[in-house]
N, C-alpha and C positions, 0 to 999 in steps of 0.2 A: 695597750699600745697607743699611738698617736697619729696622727694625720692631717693634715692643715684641714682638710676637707672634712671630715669627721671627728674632730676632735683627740680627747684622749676616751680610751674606750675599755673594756674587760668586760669579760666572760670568765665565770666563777663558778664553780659547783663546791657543795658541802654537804656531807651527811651526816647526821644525827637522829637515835632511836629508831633505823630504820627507815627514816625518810631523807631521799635527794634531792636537792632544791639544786633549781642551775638559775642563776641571774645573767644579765647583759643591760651593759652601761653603754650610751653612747652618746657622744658630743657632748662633755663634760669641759668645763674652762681648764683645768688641773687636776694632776695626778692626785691632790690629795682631795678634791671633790670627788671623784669619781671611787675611790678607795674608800669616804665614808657615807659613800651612795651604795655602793655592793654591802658593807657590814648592814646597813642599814635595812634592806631589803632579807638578807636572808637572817636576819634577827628577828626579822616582822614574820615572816613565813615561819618560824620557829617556835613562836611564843602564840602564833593564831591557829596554828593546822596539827594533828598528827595523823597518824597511819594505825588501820588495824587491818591486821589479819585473818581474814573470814576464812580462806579454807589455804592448806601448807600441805605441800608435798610428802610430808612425814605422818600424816593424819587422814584415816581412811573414811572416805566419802560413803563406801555402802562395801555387800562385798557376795559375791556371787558364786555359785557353783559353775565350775569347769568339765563340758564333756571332755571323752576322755581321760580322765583322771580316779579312776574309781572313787569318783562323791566329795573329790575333793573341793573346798572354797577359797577363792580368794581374794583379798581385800583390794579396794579401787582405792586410785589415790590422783588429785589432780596431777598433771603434768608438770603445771607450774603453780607458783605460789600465788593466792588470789588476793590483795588489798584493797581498799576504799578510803581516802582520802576526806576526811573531817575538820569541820570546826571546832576547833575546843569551846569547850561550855553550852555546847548548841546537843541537842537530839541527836544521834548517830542516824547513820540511812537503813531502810529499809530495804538489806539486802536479803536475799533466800537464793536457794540455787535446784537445777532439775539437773536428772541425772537419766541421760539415754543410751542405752548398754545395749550393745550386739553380742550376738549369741556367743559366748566363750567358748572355744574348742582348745587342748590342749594339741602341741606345742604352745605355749606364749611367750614372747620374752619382755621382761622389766620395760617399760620406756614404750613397747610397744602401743598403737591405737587400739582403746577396745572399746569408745564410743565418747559421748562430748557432753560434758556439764554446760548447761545454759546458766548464768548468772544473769541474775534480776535485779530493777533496783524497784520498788513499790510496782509490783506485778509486772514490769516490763522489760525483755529482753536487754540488756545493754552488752554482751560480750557471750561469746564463745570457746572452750577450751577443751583440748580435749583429756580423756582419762586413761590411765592406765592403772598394769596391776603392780601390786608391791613387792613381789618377788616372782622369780622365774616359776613356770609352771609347766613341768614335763611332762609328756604322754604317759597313761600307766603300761609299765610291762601286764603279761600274763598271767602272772602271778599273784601281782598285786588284784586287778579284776577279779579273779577266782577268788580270793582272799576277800573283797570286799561283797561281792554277793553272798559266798557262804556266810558272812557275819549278818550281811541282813538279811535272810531265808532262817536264820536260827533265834535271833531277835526281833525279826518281824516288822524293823522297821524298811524305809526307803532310803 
């Protein structure tokens, strides 16, 4: 847009590979400065930075046994997808992640909280998230219990 007092101005976003860049021009002389002031800038962000993907909601973090469930396990998966922002040509960071799980008891459901990944960048906290499990997790019937101790009272495991 334009404005005697601010010029001509824009706000732009564009995605590419997964990464969203938003620019903002302002007090620009002309609509056509200002138009190859945004190309210019999300060109630069494009060809200097990308995104990787440390941990995806699709991809299980650890995966735990559920009381309740006759011995069942089930896999953790972040909440939401974790990225880290790079320099191309440069070293990636040093990201690692911790994983803090509260006791599982069956009922669960999908989406639900069952404790929180700390993400790291070179040994130090930088974000918090938290985890869930990757499919519903129902209480066992009677049946099933009776069913799963008999098998491990005859095979001897736990």
């Amino acid at each position: 847009g334009y404005t005697k007092e601010a010029g001509y101005c824009l706000t732009a976003t564009a995605e590419k590979n997964g990464m969203r860049i938003i620019t903002v021009v302002m007090g620009e002389p002309d609509s056509k400065t200002r138009n190859s002031e945004t190309v210019g800038m999300l060109n630069y962000a494009f060809s200097k930075y990308e995104v990787e993907t440390l941990l995806s909601t699709k991809r299980s973090v650890g995966k735990r046994l559920v009381d309740n469930t006759a011995g069942k396990k089930v896999n953790l998966v972040p909440s939401e997808n974790v990225t880290s922002l790079n320099e191309k040509g440069k070293p990636k960071k040093n990201m690692t992640y911790e994983l803090h799980i509260d006791s599982l008891k069956a009922p669960i459901k999908k989406g639900q909280s069952v404790g929180t990944l700390d993400i790291k960048e070179n040994g130090k906290k930088i974000r918090e998230i938290s985890v869930t499990v990757e499919k519903d997790m129902k209480k066992a019937n009677l049946f099933e219990i009776f069913y799963y101790s008999l098998k491990n009272t005859l095979t001897g495991t736990k």
